[in-house]
N, C-alpha and C positions, 0 to 999 in steps of 0.2 A: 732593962738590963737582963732582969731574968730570961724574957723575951729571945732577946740575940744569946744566952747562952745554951737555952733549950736548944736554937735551930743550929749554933757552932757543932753540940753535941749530936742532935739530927745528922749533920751533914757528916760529922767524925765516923758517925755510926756506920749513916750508910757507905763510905768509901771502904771501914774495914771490912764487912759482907761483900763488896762486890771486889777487892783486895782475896778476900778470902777463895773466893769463888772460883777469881781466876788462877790462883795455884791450886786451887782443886782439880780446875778444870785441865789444866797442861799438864798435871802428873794422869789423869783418865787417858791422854793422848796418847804419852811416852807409855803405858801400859796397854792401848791397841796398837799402838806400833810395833811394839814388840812380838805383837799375836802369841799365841798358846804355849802355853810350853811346852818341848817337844816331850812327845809318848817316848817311851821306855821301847828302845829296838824288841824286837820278835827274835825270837831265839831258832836258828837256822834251822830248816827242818831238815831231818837227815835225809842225804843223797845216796842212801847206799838200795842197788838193784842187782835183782837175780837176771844173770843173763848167761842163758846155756844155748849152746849149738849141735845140733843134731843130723848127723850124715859124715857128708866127708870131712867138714871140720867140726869136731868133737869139742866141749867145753862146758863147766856149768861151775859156776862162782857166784858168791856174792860180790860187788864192787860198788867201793866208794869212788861217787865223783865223776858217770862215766858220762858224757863224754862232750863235755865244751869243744867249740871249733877251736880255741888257743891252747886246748889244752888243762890241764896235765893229762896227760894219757894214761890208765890205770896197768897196772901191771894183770897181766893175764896169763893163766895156762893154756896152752891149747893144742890138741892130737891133729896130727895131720895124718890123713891116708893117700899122701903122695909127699916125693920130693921135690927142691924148687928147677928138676929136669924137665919133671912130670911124671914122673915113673911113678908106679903104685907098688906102696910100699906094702912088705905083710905085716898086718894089723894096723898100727898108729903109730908112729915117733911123734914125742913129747918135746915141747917148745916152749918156757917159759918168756914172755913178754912182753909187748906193751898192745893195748889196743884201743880204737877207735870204733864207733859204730855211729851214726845218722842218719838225719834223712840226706836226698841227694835230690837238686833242681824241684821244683815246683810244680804246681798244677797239676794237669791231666798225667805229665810225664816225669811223674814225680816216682821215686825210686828208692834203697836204699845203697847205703857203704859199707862195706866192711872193711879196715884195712887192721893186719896185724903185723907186728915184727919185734926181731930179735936182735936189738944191736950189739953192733962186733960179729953180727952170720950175714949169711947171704938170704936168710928169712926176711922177705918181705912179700906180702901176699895184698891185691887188691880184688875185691867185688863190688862191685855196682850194678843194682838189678832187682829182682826179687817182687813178690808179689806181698803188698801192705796189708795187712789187717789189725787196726789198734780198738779194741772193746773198751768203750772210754766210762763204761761201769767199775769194771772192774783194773783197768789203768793197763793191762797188759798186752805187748804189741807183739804180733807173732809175721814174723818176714819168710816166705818161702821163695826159696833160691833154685830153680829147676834149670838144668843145662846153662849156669851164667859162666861166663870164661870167668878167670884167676888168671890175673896180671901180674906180673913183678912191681911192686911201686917203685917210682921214680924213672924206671927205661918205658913200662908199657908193654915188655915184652911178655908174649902167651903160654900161660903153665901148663895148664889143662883144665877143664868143664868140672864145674861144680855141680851136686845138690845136695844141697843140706837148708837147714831152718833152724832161724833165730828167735827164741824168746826170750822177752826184756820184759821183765815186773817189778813193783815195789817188793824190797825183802821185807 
């Protein structure tokens, strides 16, 4: 009698350890299923760059934001020493509005954009062109733009020959 109660209690035993076990074991699962908890986002680093123009189209600001292909286009100042006839004007007329700057195509024939404009005018100015130099010590890209035509954006049509040079830094 005592016999059979020992091995009842035996066998009780062992089913509540291995009872035990297995809901140990399937909350271990639903807690690797879940994997990690997610890290604490990184706090944006600011996008704001100094980017001044030097020659025929004059400018120097700091700007947030510049310059995603979607968009937003930052607001800019910028002095031109022509108008959009082509005439050359005396001194500079002031333009405030929106701009874009990137790189343009790829590879060996890789180049840059400049487009700026002034909506509600007839200011819309394109370049594409220019010679790359980015010093990736120091993060700043300096574009030099010798005789590149100034397009009208949107027709295509020819304003007159640019030089001037772009540099773009961290501010």
């Amino acid at each position: 009698m005592r016999r059979k109660l020992i091995t009842k209690l035996g066998i009780l035993g062992l089913a509540a350890i291995f009872l035990l076990s297995m809901a140990s074991y399937s909350s271990d699962q639903a807690v690797t299923t879940q994997g990690k908890p997610n890290k604490p986002d990184k706090p944006d680093k600011p996008k704001t760059e100094w980017i001044e123009f030097i020659g025929d189209l004059v400018g120097h600001q700091a700007v947030d934001g510049c310059c995603p292909n979607a968009g937003p286009f930052p607001e800019y100042t910028m002095w031109l020493n022509f108008d959009m006839d082509g005439n050359t004007v005396p001194g500079y007329d002031r333009y405030d509005g929106q701009l874009f700057i990137n790189n343009y195509g790829a590879g060996r024939n890789r180049q840059y954009i400049v487009q700026f404009w002034k909506k509600g005018t007839d200011v819309a100015i394109e370049i594409i062109g220019g010679v790359i130099d980015f010093d990736k010590r120091s993060k700043i890209l300096t574009v030099t733009f010798t005789d590149e035509p100034c397009m009208e954006m949107g027709t295509g049509r020819y304003i007159t020959t640019v030089n001037f040079t772009l540099v773009r830094r961290p501010y």
